[in-house]
C-alpha positions in Angstrom: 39.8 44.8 10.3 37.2 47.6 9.9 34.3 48.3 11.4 32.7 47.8 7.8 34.7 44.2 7.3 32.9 42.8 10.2 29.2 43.7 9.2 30.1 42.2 5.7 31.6 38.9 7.6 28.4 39.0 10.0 26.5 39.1 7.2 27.5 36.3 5.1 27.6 34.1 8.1 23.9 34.9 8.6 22.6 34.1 4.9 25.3 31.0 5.2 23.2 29.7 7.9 19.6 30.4 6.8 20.6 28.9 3.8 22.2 25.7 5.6 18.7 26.0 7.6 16.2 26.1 4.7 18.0 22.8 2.5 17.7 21.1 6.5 14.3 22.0 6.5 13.5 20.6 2.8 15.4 17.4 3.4 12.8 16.6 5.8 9.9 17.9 4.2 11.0 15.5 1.4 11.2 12.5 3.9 8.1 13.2 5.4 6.3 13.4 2.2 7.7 10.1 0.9 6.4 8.5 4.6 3.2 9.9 4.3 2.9 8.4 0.8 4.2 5.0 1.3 1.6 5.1 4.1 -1.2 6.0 2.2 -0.3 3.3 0.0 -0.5 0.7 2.6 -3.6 2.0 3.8 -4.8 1.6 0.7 -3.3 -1.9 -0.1 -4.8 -3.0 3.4 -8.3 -1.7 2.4 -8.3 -4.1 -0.5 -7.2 -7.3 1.6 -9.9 -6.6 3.8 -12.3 -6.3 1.2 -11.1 -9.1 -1.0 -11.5 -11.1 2.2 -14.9 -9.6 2.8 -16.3 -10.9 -1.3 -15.0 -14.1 -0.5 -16.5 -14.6 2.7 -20.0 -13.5 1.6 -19.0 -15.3 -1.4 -20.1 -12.5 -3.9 -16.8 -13.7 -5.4 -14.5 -16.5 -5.5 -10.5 -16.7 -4.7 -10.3 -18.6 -7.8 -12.0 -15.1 -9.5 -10.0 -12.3 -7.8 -6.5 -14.6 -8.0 -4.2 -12.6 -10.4 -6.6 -9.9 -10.8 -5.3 -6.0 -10.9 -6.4 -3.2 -9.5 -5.6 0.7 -9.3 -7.5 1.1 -5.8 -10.3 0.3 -5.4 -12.2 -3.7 -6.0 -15.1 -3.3 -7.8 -17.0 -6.5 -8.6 -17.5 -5.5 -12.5 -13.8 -6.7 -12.6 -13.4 -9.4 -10.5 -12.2 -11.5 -13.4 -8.6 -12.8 -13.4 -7.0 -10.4 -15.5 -9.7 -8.1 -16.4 -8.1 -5.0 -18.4 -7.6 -2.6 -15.7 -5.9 1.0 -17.6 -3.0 2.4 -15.2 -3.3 -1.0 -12.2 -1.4 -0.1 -9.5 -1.9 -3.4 -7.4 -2.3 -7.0 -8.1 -3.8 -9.5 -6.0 -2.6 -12.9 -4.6 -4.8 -15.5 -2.5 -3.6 -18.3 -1.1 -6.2 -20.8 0.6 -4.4 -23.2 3.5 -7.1 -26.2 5.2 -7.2 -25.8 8.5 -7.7 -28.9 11.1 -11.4 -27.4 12.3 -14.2 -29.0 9.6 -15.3 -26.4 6.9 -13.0 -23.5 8.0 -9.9 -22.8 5.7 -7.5 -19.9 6.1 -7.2 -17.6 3.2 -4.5 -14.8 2.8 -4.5 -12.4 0.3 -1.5 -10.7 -0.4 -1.4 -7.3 -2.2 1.5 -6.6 -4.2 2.7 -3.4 -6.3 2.9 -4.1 -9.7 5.6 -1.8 -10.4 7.9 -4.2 -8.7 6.0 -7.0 -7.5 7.1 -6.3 -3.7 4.1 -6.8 -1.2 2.4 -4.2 0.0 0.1 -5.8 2.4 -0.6 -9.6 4.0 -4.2 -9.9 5.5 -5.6 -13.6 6.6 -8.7 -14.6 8.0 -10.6 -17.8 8.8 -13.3 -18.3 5.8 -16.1 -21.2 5.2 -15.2 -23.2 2.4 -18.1 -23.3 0.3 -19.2 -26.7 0.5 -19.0 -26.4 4.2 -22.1 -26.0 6.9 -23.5 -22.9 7.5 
């Protein structure tokens, strides 16, 4: 083979690999963008138990309000109606209140689940007052 053969073979080996290199490189771009999202969605969906937890235990709302209700991100208390019209929701919530054997306390967890496909995307519980209880 010629001197000129080899340089042409050389070369097509090189742009074979960068090429092999840059779709690698793009794969994982793509999976570490879908991580990051799926993340951000649970940090999200977390923010809202929390806070869900947090209306019911100042009791500026009810479980029996924000049960059912949807949100896109963010719990306002102009819409803590059960199904309030919320354009575009991205989450809905669901509370469950369990008694607990110490007097006035019951344990509430709020689940936050997509609405696209009603998987969960986050489980918080906590120890709340019922509201009859003693202060």
């Amino acid at each position: 083979m010629s001197r000129r053969g080899f340089m042409l073979l050389e070369i097509m080996l090189a742009v074979a690999a960068a090429v092999l290199a840059a779709v690698a490189g793009f794969a994982l771009l793509s999976r570490i963008q879908s991580r990051v999202e799926r993340e951000s969605e649970r940090l999200i969906a977390s923010d809202m138990a929390c806070s869900v937890l947090a209306l019911i235990e100042s009791r500026a709302a009810t479980a029996e309000n924000l049960h059912g209700s949807v949100q896109t991100a963010v719990i306002s208390l102009d819409d803590v109606e059960s199904g309030a019209f919320v354009r575009d929701p991205v989450f809905r919530i669901e509370i469950e209140s369990t008694p607990t054997q110490w007097a006035g306390l019951v344990q509430m967890d709020v689940s936050v689940l997509r609405v696209e496909d009603d998987s969960v995307a986050y489980t918080a519980s906590q120890l709340v007052r019922q509201s009859g209880g003693a202060r």
